[in-house]
N, CA, C and O of each residue as an XYZ file, in Angstrom:
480
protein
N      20.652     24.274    -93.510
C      20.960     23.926    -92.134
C      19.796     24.334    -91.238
O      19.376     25.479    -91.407
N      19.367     23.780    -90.561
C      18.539     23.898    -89.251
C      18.889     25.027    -88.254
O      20.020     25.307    -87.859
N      17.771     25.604    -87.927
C      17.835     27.147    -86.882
C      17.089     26.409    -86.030
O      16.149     25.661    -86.298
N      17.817     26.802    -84.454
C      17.259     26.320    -83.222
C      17.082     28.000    -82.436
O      18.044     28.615    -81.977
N      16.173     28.326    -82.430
C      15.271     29.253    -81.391
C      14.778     28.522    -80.376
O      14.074     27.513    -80.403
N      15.393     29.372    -79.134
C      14.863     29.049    -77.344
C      14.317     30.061    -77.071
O      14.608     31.153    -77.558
N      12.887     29.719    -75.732
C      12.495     30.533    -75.616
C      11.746     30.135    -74.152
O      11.135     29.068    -74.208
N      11.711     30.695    -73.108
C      10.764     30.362    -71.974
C      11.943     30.591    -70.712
O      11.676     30.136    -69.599
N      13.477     31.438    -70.979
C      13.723     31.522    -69.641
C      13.610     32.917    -69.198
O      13.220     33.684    -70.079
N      13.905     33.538    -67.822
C      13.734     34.872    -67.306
C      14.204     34.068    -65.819
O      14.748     32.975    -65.660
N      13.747     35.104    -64.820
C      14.310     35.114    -63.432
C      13.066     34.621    -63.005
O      11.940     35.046    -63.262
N      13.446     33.600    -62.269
C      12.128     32.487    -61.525
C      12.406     32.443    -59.965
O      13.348     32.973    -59.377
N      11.582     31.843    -59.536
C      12.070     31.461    -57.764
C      12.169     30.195    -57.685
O      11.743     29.456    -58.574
N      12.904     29.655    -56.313
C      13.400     28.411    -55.979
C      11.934     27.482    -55.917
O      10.879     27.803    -55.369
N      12.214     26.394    -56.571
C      10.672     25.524    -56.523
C       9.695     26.420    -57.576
O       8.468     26.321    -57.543
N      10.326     27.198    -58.398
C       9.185     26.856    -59.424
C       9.481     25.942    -60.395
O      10.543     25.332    -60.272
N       8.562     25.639    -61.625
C       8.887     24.607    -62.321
C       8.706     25.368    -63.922
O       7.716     24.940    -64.515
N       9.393     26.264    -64.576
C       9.401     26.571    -65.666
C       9.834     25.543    -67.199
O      10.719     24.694    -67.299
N       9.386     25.757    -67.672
C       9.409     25.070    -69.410
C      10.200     26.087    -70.089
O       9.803     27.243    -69.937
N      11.256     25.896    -70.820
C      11.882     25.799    -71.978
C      11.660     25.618    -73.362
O      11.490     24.425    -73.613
N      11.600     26.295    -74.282
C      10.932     25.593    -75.510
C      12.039     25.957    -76.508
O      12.827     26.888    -76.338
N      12.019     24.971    -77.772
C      13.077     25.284    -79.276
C      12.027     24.918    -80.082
O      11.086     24.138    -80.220
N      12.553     25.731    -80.493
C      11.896     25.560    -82.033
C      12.601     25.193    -83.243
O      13.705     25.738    -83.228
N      12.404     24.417    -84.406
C      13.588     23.816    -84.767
C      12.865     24.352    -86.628
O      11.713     24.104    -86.986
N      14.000     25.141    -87.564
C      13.053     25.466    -88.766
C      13.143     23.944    -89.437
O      12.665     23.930    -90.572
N      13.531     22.967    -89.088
C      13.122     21.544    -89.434
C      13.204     20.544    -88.815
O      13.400     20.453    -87.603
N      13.008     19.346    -89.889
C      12.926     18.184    -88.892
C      14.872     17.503    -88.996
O      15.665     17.298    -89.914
N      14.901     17.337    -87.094
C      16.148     16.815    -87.332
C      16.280     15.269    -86.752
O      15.309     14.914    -86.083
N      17.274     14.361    -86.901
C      17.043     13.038    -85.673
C      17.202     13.788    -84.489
O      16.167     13.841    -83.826
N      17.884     14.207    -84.156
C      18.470     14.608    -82.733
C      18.188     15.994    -82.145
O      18.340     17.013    -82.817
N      17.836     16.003    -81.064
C      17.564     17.775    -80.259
C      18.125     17.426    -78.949
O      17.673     16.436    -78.373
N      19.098     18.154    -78.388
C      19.126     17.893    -77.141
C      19.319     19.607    -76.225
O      19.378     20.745    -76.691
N      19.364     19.173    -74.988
C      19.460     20.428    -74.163
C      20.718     20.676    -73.451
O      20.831     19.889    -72.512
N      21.801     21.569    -73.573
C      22.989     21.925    -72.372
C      22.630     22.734    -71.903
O      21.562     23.268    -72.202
N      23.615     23.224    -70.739
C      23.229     24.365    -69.679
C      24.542     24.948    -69.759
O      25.482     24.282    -70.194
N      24.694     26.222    -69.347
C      25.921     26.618    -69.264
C      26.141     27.629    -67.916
O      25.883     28.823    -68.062
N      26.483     27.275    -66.976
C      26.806     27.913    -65.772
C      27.089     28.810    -65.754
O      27.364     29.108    -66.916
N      27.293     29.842    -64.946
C      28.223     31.142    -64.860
C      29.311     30.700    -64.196
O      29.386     30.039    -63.160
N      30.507     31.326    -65.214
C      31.955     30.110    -64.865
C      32.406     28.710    -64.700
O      33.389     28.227    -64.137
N      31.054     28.007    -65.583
C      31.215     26.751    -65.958
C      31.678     26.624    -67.332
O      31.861     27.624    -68.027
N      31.905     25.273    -67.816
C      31.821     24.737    -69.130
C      30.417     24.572    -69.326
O      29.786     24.904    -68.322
N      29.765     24.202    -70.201
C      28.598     23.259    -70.877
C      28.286     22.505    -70.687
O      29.052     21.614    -71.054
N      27.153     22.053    -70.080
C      27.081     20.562    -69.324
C      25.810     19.800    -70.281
O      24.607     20.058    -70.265
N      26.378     19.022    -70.906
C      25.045     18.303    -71.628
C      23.913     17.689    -70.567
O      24.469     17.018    -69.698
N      23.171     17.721    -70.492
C      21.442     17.606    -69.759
C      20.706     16.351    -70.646
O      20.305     15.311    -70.123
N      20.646     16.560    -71.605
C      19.744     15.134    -72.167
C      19.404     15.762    -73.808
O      19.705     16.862    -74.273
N      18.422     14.224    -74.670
C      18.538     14.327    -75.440
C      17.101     13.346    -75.908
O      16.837     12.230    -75.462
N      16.301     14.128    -76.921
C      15.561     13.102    -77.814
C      15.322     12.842    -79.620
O      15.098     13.662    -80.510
N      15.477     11.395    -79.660
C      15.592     11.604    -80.814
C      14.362     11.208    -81.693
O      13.345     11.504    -81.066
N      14.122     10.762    -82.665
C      12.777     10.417    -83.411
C      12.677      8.942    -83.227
O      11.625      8.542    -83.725
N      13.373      7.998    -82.703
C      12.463      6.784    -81.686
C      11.530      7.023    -81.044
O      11.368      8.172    -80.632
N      10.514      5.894    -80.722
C       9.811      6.147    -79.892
C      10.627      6.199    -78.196
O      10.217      6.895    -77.267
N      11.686      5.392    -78.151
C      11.937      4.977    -77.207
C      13.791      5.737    -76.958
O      14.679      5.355    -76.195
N      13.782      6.774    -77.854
C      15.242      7.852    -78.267
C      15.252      8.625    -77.265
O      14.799      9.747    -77.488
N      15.623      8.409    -76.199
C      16.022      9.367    -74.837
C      17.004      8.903    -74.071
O      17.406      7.743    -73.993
N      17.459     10.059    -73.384
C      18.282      9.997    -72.610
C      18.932     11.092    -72.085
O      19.233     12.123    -72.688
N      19.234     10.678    -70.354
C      19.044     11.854    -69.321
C      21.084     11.602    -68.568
O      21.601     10.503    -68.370
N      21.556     12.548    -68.402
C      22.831     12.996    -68.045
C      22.585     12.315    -67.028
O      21.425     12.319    -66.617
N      23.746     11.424    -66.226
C      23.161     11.324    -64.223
C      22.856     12.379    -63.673
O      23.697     13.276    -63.612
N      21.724     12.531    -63.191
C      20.861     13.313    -61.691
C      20.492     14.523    -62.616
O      20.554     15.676    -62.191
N      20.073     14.198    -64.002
C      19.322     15.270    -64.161
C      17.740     14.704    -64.786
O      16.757     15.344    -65.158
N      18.023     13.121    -64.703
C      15.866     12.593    -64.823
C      15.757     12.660    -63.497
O      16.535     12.497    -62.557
N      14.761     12.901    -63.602
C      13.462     13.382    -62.301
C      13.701     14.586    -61.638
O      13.164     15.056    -60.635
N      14.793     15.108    -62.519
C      14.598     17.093    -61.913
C      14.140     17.592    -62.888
O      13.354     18.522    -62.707
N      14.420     17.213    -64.141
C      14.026     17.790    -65.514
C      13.507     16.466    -66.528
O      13.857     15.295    -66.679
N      12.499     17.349    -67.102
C      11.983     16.713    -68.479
C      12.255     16.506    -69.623
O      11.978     17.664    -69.934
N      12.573     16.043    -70.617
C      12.684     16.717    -71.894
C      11.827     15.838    -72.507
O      11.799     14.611    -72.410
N      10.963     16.755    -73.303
C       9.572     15.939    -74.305
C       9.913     16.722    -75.380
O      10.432     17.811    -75.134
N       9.666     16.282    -76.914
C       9.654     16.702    -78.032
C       8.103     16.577    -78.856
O       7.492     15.509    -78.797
N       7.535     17.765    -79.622
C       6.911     17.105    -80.650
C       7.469     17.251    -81.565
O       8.068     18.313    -81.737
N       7.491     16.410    -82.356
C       7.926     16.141    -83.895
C       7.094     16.363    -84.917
O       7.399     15.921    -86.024
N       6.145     16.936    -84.771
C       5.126     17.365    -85.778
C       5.323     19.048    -85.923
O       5.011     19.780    -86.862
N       5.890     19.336    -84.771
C       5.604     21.265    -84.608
C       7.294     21.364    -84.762
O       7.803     22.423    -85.129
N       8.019     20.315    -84.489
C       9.326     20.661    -84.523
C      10.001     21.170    -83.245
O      10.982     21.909    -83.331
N       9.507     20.799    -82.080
C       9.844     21.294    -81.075
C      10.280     20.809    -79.831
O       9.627     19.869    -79.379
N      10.992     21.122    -79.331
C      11.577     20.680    -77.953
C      11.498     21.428    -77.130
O      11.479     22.659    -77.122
N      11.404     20.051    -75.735
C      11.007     21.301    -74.335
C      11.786     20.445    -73.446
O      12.355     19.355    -73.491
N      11.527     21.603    -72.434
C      12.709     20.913    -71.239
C      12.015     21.697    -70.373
O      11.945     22.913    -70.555
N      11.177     20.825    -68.898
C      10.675     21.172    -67.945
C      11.655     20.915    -66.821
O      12.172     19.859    -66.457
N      11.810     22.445    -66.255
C      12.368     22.341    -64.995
C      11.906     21.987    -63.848
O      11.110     22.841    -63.455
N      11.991     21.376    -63.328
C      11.011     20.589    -61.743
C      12.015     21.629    -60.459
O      13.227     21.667    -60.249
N      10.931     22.317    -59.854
C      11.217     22.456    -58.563
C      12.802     23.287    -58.730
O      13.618     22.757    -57.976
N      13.274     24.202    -59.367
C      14.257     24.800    -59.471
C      14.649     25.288    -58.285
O      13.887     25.700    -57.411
N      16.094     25.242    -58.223
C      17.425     25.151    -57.248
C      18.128     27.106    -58.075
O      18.141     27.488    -59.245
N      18.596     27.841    -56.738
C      19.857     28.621    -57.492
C      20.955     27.851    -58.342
O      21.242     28.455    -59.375
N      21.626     26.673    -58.150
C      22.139     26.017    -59.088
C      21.635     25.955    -60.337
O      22.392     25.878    -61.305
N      20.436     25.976    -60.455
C      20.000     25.799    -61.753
C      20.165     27.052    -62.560
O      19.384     27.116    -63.509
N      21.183     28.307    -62.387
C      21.008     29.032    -63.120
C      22.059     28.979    -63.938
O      23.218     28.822    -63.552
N      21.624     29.135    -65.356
C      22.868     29.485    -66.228
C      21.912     29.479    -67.579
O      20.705     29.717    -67.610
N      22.765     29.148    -68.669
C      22.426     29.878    -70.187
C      21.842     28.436    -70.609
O      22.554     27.433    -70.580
N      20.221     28.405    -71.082
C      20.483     26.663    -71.386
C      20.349     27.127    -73.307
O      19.856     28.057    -73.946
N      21.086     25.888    -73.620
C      21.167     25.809    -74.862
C      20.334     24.495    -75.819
O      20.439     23.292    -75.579
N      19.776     24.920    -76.576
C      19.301     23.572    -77.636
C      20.196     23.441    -79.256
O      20.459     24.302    -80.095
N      20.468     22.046    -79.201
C      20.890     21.796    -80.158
C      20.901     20.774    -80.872
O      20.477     19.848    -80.179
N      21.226     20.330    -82.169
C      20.821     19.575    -82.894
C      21.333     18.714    -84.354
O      21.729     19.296    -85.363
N      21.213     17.032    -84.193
C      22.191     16.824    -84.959
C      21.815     15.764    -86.164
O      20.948     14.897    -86.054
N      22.473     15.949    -87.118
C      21.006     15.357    -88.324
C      21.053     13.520    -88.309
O      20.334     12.855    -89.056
N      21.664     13.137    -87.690
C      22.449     11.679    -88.065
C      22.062     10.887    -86.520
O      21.214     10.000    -86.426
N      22.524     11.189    -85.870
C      22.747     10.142    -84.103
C      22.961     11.453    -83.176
O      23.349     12.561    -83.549
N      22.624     11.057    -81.934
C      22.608     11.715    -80.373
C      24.023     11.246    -79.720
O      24.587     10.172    -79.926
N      24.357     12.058    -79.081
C      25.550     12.070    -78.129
C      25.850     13.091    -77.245
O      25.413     14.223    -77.455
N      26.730     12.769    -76.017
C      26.546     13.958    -74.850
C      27.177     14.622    -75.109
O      27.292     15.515    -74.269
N      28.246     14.798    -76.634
C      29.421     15.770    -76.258
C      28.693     16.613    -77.298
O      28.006     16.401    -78.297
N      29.120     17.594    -76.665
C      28.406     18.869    -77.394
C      29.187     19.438    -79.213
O      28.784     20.159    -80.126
N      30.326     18.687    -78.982
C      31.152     18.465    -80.535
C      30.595     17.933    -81.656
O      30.933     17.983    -82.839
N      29.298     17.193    -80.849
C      28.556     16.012    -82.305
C      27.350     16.516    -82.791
O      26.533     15.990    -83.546
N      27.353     17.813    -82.151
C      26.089     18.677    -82.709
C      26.084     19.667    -84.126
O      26.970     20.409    -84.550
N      25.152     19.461    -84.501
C      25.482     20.593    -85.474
C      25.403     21.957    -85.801
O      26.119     22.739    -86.428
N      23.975     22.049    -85.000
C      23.507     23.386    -85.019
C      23.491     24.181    -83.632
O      23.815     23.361    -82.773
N      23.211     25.644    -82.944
C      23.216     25.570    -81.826
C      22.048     26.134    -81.795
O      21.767     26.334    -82.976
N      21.101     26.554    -81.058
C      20.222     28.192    -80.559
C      21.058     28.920    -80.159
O      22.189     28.449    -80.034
N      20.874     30.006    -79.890
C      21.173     31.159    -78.954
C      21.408     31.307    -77.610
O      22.113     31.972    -76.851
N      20.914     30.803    -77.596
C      19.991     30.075    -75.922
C      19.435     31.266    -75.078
O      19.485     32.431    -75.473
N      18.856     30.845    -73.785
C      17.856     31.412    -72.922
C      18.274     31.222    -71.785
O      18.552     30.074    -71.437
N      18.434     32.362    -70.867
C      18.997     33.021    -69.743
C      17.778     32.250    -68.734
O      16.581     32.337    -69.007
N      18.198     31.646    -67.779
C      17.433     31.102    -66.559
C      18.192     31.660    -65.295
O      19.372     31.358    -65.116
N      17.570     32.403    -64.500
C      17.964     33.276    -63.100
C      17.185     32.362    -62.341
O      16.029     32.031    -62.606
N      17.871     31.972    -61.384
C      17.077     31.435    -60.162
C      17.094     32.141    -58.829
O      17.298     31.238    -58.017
N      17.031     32.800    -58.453
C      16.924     32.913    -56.716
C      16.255     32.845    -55.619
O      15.035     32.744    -55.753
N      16.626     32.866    -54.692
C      16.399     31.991    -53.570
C      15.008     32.866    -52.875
O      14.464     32.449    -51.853
């Protein structure tokens, strides 16, 4: 089974733009990114898969955030644009060997994930 390691969050300020990174101990079709609020559920964020053209962004979260993969290093990233206090919570990477989907049930593997603090 596939190990997903995150790594790139800590306490940032409003309008910075921090990166996210996973590391994946293989190659999978699918990596995607959730977030998890403080006193939220899990909110799936987006997803890429080994298409060239395998993406896809939650509503209103393309053009606040990135997500680029290389597939040679095994890795996924997720650039935060211009961060909001909203933007804080636990983000998670995960990953699924077959097809992409937003519900976080069709995943297989999780990370740990990485603590993102935002304040104002």
């Amino acid at each position: 089974q596939v190990r997903l390691v995150e790594s790139g969050g800590g306490s940032v300020q409003s309008g910075d733009s921090p990166t996210l990174s996973c590391v994946a101990s293989g190659l999978t079709f699918c990596m995607a990114w959730f977030r998890q609020a403080p006193g939220s559920e899990r909110k799936f964020l987006g997803y890429r898969n080994l298409r060239p053209d395998g993406w896809y962004y939650a509503t209103g979260i393309e053009g606040r955030f990135t997500i680029s993969r290389d597939v040679a290093k095994n890795m996924l990233y997720l650039q935060l644009n211009k961060v909001r206090p909203e933007d804080t919570g636990v983000y998670y990477c995960a990953s699924a060997l077959n097809s992409c989907d937003a519900r976080g049930e069709r995943y297989d593997t999780w990370g740990q994930g990485t603590q993102v603090t935002v304040s104002s």
